[in-house]
Backbone atoms as SQL, in Angstrom:
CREATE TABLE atoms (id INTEGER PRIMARY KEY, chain TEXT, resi INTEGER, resn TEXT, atom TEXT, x REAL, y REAL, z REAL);
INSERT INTO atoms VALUES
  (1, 'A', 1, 'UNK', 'N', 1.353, -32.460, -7.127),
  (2, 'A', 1, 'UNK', 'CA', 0.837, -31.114, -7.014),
  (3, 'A', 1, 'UNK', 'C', 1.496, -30.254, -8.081),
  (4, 'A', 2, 'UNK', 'N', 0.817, -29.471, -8.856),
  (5, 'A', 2, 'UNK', 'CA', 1.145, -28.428, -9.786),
  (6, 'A', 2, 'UNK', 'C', 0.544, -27.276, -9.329),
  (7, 'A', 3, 'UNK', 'N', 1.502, -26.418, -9.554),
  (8, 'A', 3, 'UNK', 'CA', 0.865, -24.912, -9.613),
  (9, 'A', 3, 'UNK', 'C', 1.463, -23.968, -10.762),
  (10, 'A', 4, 'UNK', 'N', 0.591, -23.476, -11.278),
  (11, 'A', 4, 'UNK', 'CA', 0.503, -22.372, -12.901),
  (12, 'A', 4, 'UNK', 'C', 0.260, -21.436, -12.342),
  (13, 'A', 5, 'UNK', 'N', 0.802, -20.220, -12.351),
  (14, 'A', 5, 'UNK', 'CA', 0.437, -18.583, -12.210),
  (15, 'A', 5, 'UNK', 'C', 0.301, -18.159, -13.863),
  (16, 'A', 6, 'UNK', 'N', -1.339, -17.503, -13.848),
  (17, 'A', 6, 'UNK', 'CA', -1.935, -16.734, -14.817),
  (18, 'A', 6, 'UNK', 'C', -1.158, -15.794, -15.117),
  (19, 'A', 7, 'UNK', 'N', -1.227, -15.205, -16.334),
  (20, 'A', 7, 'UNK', 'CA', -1.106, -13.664, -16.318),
  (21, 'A', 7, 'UNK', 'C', -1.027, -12.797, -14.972),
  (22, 'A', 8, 'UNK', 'N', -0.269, -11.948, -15.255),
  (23, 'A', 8, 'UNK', 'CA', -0.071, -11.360, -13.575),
  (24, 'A', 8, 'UNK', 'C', 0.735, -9.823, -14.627),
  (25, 'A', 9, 'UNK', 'N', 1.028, -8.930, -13.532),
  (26, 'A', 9, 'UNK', 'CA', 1.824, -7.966, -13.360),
  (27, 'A', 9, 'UNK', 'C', 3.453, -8.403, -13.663),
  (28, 'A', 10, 'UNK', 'N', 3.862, -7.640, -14.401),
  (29, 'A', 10, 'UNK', 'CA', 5.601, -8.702, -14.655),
  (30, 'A', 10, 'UNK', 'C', 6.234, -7.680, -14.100),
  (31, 'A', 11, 'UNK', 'N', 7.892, -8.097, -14.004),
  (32, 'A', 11, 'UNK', 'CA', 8.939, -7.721, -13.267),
  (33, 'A', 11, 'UNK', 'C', 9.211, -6.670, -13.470),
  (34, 'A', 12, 'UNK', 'N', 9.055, -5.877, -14.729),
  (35, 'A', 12, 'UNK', 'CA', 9.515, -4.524, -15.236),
  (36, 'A', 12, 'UNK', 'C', 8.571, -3.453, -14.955),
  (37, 'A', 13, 'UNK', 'N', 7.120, -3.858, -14.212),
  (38, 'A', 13, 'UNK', 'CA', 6.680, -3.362, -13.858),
  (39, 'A', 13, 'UNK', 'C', 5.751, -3.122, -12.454),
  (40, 'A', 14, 'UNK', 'N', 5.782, -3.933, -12.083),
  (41, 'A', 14, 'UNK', 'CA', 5.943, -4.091, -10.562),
  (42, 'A', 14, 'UNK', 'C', 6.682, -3.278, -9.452),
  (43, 'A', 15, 'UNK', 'N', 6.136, -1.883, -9.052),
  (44, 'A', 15, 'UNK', 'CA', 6.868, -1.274, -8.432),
  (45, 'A', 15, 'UNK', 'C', 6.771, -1.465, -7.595),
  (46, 'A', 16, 'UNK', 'N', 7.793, -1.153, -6.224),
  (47, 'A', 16, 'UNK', 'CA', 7.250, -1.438, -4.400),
  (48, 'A', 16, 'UNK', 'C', 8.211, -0.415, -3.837),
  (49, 'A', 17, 'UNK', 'N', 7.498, -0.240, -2.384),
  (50, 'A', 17, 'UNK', 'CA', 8.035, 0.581, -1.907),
  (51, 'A', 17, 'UNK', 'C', 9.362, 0.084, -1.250),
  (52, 'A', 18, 'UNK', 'N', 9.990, 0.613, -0.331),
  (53, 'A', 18, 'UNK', 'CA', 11.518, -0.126, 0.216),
  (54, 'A', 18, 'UNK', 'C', 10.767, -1.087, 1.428),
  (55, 'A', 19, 'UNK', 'N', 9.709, -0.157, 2.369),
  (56, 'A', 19, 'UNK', 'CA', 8.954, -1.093, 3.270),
  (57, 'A', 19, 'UNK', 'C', 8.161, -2.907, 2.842),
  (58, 'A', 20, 'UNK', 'N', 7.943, -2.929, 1.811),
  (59, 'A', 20, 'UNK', 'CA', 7.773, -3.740, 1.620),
  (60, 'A', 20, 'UNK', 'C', 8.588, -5.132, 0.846),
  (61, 'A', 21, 'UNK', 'N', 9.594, -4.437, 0.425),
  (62, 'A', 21, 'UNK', 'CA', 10.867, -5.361, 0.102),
  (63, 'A', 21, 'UNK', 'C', 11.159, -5.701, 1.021),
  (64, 'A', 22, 'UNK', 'N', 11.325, -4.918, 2.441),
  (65, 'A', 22, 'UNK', 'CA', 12.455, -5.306, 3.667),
  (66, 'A', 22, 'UNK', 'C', 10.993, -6.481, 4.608),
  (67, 'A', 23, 'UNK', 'N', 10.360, -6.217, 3.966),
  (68, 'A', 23, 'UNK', 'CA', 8.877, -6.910, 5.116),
  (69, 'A', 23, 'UNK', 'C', 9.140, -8.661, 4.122),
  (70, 'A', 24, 'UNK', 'N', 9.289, -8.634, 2.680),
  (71, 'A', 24, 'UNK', 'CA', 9.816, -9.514, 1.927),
  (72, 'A', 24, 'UNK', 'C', 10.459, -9.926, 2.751),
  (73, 'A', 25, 'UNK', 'N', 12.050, -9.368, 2.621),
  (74, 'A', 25, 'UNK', 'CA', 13.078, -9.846, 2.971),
  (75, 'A', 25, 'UNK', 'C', 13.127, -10.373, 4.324),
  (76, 'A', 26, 'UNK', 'N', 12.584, -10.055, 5.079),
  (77, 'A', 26, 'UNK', 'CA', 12.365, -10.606, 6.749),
  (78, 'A', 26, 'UNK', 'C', 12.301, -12.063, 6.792),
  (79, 'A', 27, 'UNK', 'N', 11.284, -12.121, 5.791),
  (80, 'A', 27, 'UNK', 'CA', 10.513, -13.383, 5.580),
  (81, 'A', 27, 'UNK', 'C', 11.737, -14.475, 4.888),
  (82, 'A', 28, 'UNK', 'N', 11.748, -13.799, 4.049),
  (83, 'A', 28, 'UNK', 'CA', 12.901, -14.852, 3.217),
  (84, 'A', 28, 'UNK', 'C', 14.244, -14.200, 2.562),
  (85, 'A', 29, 'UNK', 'N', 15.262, -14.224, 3.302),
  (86, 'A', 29, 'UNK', 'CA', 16.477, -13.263, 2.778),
  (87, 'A', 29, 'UNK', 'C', 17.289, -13.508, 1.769),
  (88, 'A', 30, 'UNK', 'N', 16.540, -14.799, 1.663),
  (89, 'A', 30, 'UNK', 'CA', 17.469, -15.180, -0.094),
  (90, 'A', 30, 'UNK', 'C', 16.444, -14.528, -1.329),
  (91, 'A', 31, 'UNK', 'N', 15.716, -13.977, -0.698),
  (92, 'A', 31, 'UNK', 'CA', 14.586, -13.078, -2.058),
  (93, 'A', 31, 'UNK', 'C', 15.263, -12.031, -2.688),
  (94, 'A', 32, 'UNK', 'N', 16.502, -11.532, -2.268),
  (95, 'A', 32, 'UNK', 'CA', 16.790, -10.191, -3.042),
  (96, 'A', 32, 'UNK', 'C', 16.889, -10.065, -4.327),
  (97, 'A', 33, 'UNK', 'N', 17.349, -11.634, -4.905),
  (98, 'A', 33, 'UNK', 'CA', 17.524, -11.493, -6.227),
  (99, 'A', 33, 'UNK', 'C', 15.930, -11.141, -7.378),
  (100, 'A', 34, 'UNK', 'N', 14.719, -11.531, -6.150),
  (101, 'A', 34, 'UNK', 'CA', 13.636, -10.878, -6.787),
  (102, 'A', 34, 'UNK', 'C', 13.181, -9.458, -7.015),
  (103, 'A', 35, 'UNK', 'N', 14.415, -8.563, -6.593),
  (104, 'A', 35, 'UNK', 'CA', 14.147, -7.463, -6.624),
  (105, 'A', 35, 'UNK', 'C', 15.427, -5.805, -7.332),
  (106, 'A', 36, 'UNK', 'N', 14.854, -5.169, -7.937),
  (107, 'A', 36, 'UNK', 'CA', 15.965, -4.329, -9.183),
  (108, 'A', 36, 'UNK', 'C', 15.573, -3.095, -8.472),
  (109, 'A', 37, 'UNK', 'N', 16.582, -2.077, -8.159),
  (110, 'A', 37, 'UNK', 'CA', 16.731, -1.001, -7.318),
  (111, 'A', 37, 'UNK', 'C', 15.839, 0.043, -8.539),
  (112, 'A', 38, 'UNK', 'N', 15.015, 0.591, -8.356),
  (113, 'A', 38, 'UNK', 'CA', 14.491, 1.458, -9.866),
  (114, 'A', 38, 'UNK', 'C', 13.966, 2.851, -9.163),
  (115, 'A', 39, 'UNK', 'N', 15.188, 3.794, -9.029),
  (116, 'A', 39, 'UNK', 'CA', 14.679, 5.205, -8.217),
  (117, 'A', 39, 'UNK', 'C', 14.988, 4.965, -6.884),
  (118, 'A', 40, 'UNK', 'N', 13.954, 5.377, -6.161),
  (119, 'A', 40, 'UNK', 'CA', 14.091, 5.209, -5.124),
  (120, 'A', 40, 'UNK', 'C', 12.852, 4.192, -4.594),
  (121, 'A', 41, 'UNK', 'N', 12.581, 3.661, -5.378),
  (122, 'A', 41, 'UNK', 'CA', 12.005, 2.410, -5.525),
  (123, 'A', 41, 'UNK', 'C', 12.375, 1.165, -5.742),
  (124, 'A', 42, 'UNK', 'N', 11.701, 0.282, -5.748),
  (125, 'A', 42, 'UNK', 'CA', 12.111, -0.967, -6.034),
  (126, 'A', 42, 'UNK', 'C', 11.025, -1.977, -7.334),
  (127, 'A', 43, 'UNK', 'N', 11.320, -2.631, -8.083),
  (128, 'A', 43, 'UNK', 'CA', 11.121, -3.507, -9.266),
  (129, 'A', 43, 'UNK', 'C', 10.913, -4.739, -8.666),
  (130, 'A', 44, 'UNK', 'N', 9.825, -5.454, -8.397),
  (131, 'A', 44, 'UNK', 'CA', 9.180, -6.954, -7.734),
  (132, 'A', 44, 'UNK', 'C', 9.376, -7.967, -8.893),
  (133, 'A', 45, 'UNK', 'N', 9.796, -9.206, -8.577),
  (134, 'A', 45, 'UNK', 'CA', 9.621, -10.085, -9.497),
  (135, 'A', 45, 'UNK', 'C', 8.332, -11.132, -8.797),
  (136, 'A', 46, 'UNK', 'N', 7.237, -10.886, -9.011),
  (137, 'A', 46, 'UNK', 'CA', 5.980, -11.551, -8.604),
  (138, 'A', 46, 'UNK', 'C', 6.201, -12.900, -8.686),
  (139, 'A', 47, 'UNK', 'N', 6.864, -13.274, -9.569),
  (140, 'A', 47, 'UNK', 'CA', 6.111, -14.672, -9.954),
  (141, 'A', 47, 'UNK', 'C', 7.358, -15.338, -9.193),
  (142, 'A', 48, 'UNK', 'N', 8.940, -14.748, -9.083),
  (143, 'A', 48, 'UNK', 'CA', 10.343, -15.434, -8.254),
  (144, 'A', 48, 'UNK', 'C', 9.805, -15.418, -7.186),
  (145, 'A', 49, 'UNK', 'N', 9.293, -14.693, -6.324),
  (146, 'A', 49, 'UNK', 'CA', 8.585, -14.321, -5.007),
  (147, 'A', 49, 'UNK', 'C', 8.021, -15.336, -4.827),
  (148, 'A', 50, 'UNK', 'N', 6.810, -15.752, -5.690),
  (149, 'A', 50, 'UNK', 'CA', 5.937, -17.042, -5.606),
  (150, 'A', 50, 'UNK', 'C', 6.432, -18.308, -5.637),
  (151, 'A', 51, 'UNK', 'N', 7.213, -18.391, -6.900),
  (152, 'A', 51, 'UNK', 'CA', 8.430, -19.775, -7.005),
  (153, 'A', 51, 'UNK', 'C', 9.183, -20.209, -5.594),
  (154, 'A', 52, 'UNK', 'N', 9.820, -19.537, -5.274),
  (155, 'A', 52, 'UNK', 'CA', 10.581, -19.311, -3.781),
  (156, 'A', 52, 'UNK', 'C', 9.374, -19.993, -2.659),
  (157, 'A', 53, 'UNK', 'N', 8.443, -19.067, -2.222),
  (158, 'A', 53, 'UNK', 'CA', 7.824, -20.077, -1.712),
  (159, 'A', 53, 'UNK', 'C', 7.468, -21.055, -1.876),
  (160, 'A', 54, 'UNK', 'N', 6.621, -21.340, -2.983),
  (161, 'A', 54, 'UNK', 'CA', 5.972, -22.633, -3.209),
  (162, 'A', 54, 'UNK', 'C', 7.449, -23.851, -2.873),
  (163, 'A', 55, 'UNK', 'N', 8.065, -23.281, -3.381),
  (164, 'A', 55, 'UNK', 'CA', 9.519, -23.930, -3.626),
  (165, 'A', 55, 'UNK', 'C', 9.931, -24.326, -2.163),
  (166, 'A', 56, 'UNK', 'N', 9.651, -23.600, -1.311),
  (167, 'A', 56, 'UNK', 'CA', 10.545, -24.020, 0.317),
  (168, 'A', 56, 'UNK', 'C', 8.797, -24.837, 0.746),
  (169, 'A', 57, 'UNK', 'N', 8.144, -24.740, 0.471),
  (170, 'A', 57, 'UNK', 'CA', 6.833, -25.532, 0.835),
  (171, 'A', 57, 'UNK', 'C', 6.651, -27.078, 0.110),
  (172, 'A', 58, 'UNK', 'N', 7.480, -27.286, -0.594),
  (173, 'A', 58, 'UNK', 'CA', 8.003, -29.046, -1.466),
  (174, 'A', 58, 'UNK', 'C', 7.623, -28.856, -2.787),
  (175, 'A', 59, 'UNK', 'N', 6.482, -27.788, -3.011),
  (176, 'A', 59, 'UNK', 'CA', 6.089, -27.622, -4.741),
  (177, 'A', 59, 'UNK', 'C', 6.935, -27.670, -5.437),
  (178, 'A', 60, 'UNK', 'N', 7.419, -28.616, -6.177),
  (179, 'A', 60, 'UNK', 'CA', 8.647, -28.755, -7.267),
  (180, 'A', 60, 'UNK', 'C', 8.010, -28.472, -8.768),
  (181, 'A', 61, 'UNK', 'N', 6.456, -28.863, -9.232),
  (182, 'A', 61, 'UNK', 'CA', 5.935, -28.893, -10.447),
  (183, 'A', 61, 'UNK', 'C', 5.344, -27.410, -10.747),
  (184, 'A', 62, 'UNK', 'N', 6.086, -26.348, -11.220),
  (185, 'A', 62, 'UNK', 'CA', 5.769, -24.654, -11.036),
  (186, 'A', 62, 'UNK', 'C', 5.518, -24.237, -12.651),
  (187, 'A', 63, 'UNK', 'N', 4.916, -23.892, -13.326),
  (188, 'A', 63, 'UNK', 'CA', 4.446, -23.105, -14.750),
  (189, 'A', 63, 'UNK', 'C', 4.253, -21.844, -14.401),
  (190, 'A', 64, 'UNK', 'N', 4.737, -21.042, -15.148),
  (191, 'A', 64, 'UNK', 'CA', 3.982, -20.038, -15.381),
  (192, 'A', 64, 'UNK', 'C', 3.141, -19.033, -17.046),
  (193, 'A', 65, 'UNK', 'N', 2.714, -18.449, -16.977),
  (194, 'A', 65, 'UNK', 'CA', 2.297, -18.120, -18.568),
  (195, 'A', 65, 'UNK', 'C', 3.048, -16.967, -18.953),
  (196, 'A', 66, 'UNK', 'N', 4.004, -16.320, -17.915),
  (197, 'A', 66, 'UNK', 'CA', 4.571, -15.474, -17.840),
  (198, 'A', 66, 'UNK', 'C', 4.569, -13.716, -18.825),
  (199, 'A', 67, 'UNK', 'N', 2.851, -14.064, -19.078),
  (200, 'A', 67, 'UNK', 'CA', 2.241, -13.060, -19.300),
  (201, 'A', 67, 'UNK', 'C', 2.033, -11.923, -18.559),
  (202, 'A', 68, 'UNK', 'N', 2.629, -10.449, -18.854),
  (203, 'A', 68, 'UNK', 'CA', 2.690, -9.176, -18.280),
  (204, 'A', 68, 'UNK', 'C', 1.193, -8.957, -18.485),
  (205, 'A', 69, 'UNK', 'N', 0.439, -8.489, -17.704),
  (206, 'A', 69, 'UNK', 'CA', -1.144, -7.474, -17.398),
  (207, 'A', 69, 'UNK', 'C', -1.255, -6.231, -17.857),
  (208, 'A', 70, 'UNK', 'N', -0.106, -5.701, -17.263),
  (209, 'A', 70, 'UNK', 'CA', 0.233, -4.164, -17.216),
  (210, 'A', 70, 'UNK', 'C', 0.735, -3.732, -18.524),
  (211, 'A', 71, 'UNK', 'N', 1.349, -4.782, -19.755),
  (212, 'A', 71, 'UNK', 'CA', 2.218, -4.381, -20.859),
  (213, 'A', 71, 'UNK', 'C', 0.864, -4.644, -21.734),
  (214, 'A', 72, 'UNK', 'N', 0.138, -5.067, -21.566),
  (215, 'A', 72, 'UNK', 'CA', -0.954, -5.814, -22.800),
  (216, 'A', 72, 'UNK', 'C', -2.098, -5.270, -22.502),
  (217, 'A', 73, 'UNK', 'N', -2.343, -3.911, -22.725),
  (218, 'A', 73, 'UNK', 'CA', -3.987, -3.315, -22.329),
  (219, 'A', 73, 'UNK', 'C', -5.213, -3.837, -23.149),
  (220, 'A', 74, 'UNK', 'N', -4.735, -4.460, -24.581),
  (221, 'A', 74, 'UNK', 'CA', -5.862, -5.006, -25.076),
  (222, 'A', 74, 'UNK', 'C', -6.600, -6.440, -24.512),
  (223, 'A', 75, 'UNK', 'N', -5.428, -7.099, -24.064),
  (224, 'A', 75, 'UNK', 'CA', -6.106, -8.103, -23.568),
  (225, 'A', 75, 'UNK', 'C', -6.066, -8.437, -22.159),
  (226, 'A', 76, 'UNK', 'N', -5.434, -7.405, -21.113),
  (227, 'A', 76, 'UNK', 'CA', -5.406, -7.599, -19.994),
  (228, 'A', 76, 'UNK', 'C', -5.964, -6.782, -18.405),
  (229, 'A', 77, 'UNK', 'N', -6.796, -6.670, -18.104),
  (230, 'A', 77, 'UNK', 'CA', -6.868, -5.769, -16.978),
  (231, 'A', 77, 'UNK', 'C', -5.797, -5.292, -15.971),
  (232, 'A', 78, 'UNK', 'N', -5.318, -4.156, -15.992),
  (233, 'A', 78, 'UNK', 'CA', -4.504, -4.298, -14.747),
  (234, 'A', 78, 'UNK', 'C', -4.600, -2.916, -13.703),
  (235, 'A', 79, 'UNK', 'N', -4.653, -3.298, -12.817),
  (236, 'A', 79, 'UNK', 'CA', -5.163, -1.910, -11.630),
  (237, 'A', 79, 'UNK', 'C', -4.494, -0.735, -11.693),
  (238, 'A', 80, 'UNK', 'N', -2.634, -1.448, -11.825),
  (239, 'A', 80, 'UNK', 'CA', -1.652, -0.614, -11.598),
  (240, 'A', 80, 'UNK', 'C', -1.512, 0.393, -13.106),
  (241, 'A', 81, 'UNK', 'N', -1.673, 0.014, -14.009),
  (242, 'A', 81, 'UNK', 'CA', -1.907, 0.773, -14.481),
  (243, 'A', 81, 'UNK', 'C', -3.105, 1.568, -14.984),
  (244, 'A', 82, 'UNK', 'N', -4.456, 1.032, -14.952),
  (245, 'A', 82, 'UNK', 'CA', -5.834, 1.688, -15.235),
  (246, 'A', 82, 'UNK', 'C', -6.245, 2.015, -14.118),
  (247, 'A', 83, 'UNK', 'N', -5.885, 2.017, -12.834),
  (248, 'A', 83, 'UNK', 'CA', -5.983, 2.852, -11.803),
  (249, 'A', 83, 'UNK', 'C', -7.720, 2.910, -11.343),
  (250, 'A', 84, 'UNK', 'N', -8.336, 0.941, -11.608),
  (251, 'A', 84, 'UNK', 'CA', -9.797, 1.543, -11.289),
  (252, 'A', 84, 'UNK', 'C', -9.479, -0.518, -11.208),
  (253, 'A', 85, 'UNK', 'N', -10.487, -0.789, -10.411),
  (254, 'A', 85, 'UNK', 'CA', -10.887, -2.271, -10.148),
  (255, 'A', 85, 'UNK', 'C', -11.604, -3.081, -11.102),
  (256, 'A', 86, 'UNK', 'N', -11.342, -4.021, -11.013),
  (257, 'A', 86, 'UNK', 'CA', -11.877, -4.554, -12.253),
  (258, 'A', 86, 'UNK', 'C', -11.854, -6.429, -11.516),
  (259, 'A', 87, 'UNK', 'N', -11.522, -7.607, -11.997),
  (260, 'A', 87, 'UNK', 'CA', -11.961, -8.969, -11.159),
  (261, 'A', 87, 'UNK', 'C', -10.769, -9.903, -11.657),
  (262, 'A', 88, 'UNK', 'N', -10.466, -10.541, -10.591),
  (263, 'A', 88, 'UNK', 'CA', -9.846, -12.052, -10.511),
  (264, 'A', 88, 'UNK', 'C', -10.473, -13.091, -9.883),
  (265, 'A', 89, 'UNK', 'N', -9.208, -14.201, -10.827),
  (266, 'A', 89, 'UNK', 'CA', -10.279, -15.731, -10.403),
  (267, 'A', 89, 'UNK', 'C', -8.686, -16.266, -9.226),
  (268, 'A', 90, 'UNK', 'N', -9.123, -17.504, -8.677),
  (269, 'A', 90, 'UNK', 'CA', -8.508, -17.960, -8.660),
  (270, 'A', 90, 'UNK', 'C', -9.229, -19.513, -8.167),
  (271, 'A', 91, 'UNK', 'N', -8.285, -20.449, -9.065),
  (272, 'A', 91, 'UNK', 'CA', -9.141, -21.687, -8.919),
  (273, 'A', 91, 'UNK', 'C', -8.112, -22.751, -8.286),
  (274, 'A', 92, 'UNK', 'N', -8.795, -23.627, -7.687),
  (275, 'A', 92, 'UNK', 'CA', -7.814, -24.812, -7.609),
  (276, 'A', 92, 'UNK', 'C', -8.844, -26.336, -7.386),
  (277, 'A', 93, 'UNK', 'N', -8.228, -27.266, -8.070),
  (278, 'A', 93, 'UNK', 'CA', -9.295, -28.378, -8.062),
  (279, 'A', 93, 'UNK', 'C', -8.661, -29.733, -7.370),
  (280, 'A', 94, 'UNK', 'N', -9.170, -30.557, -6.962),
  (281, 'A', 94, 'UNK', 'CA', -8.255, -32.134, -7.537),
  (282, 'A', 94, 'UNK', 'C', -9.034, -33.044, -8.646),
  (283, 'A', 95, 'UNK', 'N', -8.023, -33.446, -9.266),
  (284, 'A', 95, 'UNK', 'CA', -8.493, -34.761, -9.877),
  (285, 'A', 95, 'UNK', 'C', -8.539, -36.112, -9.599);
């Protein structure tokens, strides 16, 4: 089993509220290191978040493209910052 995360939202920009870090953290309390105190906010690391699970679920084979959405407006859609909807895929096959 492999799993690749696309382009996504990256760490420097990924904001969250404290409710949802601690709703994180419930879940898995070794997650803090996915997360950077920024205001009175908090900084998400999306893709550590994802690793972590997949990771306690046996997924050992993890890629990512570790392409930011939000930093690259020419080539990327992203909500959080264009503030309007726009589409995702998500695929999975076997061979």
């Amino acid at each position: 089993l492999l799993a690749w995360f696309g382009p996504a939202i990256g760490p420097r920009r990924f904001e969250v509220g404290g409710e949802v870090r601690e709703a994180l953290l419930d879940r898995d309390a070794g997650a803090g290191g996915a997360f950077v105190a920024h205001g009175a906010k908090w900084l998400a690391d999306l893709e550590a978040l994802a690793r972590r699970r997949l990771q306690a679920l046996g997924v050992s084979r993890i890629q990512a493209s570790s392409e930011c959405t939000h930093s690259d407006p020419h080539r990327f859609f992203s909500h959080r910052r264009d503030g309007r909807t726009g589409r995702q895929a998500t695929l999975i096959w076997i061979r």
